[in-house]
C-alpha positions as CSV (number, residue, x, y, z in Angstrom):
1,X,-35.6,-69.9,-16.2
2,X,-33.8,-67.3,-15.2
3,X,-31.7,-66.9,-11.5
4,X,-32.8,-63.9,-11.1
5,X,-36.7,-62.8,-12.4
6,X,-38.3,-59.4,-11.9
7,X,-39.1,-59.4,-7.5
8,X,-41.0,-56.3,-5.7
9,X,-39.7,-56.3,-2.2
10,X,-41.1,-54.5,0.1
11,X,-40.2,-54.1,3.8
12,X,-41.8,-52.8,7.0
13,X,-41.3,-49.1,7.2
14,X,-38.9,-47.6,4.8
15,X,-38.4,-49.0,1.4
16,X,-40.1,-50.7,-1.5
17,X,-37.7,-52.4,-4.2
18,X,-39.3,-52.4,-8.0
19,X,-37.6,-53.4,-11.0
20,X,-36.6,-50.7,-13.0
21,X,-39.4,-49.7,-16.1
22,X,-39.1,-46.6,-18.7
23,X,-41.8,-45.0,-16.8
24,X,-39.7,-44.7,-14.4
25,X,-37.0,-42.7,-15.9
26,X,-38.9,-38.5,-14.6
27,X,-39.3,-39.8,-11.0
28,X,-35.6,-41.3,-11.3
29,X,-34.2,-38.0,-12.4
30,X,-36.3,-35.6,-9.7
31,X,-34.7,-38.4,-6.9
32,X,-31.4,-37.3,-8.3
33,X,-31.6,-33.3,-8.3
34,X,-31.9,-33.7,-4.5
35,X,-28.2,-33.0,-3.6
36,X,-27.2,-33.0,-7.8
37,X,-25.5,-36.1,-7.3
38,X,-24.5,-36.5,-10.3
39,X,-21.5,-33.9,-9.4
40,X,-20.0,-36.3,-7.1
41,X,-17.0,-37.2,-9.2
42,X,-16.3,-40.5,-7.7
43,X,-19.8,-41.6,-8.8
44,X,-21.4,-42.3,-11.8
45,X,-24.8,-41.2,-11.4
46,X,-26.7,-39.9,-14.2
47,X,-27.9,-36.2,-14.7
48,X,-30.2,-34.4,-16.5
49,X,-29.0,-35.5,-19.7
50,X,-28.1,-38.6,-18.9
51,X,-31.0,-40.9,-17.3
52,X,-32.5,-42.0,-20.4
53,X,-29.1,-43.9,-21.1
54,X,-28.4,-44.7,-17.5
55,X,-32.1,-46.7,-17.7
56,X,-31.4,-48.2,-20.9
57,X,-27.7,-49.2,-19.8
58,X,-29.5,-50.8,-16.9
59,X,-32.3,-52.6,-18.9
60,X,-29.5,-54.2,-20.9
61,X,-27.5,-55.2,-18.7
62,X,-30.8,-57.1,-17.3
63,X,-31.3,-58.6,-20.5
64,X,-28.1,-59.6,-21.7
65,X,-26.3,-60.5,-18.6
66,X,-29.0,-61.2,-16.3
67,X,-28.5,-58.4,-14.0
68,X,-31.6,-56.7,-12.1
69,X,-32.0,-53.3,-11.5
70,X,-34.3,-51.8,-9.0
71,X,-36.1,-48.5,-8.5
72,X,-36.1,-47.8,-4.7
73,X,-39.5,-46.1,-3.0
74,X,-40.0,-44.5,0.1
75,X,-42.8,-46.2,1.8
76,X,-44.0,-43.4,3.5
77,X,-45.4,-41.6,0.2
78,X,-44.0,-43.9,-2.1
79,X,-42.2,-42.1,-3.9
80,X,-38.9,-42.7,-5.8
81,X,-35.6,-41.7,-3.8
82,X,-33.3,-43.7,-5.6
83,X,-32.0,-47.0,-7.5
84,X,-29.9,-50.1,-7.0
85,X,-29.4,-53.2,-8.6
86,X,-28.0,-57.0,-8.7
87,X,-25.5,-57.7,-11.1
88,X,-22.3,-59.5,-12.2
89,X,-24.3,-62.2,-11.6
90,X,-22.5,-66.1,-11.8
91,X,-25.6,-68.0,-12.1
92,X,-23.4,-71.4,-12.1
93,X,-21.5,-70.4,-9.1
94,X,-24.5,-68.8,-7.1
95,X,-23.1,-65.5,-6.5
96,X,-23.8,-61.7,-7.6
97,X,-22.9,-58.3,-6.5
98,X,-25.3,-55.2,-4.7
99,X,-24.3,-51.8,-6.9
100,X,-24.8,-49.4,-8.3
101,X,-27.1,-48.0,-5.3
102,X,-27.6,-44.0,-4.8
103,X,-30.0,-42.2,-3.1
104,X,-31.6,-38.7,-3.1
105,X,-29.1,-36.4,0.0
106,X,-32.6,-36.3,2.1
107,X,-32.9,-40.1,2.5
108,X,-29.5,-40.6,3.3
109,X,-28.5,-41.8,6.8
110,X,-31.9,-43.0,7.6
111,X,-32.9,-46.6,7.4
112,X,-33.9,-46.6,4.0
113,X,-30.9,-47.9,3.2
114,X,-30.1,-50.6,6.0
115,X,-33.9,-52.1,4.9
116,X,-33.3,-51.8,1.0
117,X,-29.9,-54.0,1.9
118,X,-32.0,-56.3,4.4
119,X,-33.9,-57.1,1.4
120,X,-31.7,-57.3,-1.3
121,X,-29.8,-59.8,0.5
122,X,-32.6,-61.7,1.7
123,X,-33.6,-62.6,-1.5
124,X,-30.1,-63.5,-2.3
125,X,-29.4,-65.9,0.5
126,X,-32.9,-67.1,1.1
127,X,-34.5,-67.3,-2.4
128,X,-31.7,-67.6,-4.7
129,X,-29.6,-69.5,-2.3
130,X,-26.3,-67.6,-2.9
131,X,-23.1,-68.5,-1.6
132,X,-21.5,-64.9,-1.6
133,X,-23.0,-61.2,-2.2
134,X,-20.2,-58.8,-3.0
135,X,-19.9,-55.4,-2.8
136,X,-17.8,-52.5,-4.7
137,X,-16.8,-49.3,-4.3
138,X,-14.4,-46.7,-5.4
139,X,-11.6,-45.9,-2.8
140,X,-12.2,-42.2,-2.2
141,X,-16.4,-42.9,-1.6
142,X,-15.5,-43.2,1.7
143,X,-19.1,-42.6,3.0
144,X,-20.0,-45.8,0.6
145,X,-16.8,-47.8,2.3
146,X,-18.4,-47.1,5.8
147,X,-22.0,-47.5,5.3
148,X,-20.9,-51.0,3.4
149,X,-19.1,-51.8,6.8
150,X,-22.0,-51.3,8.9
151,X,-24.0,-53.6,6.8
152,X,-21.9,-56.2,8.7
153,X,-19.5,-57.0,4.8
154,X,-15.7,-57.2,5.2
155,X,-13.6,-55.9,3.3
156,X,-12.0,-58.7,0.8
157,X,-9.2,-56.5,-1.0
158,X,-8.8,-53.4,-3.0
159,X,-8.5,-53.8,-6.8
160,X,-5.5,-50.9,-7.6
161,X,-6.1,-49.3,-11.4
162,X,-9.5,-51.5,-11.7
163,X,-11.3,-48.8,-14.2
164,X,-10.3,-45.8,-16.1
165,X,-12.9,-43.2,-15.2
166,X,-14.8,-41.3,-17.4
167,X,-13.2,-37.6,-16.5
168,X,-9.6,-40.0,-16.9
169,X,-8.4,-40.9,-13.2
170,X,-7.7,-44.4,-12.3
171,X,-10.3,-46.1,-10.0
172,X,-8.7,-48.2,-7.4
173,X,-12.4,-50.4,-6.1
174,X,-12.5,-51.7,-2.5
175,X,-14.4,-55.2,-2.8
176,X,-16.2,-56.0,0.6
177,X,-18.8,-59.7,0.4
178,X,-21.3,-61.0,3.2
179,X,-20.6,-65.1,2.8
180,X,-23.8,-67.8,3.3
181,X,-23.0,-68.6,7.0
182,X,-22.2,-65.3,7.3
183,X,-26.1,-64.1,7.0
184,X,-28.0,-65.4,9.7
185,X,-25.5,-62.8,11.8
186,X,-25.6,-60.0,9.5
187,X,-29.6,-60.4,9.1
188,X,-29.7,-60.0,13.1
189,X,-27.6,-57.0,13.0
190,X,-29.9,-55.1,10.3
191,X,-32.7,-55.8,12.3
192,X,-31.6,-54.6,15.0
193,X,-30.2,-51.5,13.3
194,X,-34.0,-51.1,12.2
195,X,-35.0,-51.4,15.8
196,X,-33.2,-48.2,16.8
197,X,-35.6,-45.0,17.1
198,X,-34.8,-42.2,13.9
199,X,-35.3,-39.1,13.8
């Protein structure tokens, strides 16, 4: 059996986790032209031209290194505002990393986010019974660093000259993790996040 197999999460009021299909791949790329993402250079999020490979990247690494990626629904009209996934996953030593997450500009800053994370580490803790969930981000996405923060992660380290990117600069990745005893506290703080009225 696999540690991780193909879960729908769905939460109260703002988001609906599926895994990742090739029918998915129109919705995926209208979700993307809201705020052309894709021309944030410290991202890697696929354009136009590009989402067919970004999906079958995806789907492999799913099948070959027993990642899983998610397409992430607004609940309200369900449809598709961005994507997200589990992956470097260490089966034997019960952890994995949350990545590789973007969302369309209008859902930002609402509490899509904070429930798509309530879930995804839910699962983690509660199902899968991990020790650690990490999380990674480029140095300059500092919009990324913060939101990570208010998840209730810490920041472990920075990783200087982790990647060459593809336009050629030199990544240095800030590598935050929520720890097992860590949860029950960072699962009340989501909540209550959630409790707050939005606009």
């Amino acid at each position: 059996m696999r540690f991780i197999e193909p879960p729908t999460l769905a939460g109260r009021d703002w988001a609906i986790l599926e895994p990742l299909e090739q029918k998915h791949e129109a919705e995926l790329l209208e979700a993307a032209k809201d705020g052309e993402l894709w021309n944030l250079w410290y991202t890697a999020i696929a354009g136009p031209d590009g989402v067919m490979g970004y999906m079958e990247a995806a789907l492999k690494m799913r099948d070959e290194l027993g990642a899983m990626p998610f397409v992430v629904r607004r609940k309200s009209d369900g449809k598709i505002v961005g994507s997200t996934r589990y992956f470097n996953v260490d089966a034997k030593n019960r952890r994995l990393e949350i990545g590789h997450t973007w969302y369309s500009k209008s859902v930002q800053r609402t509490g899509l986010n904070t429930e798509a994370k309530l879930l995804l580490l839910k699962h983690a803790f509660e199902k899968l019974d991990c020790i650690a969930v990490e999380f990674r981000t480029h140095w300059f996405n500092f919009d990324s660093r913060a939101a990570i923060a208010r998840l209730g992660a810490k920041q472990d380290g920075v990783l200087r000259n982790h990647q060459m990117a593809p336009n050629g600069t030199l990544r240095d990745t800030v590598v935050f993790s929520i720890i097992a005893s860590e949860w029950p506290t960072v699962k009340a703080h989501l909540k209550h996040e959630l409790s707050k009225p939005r606009n």
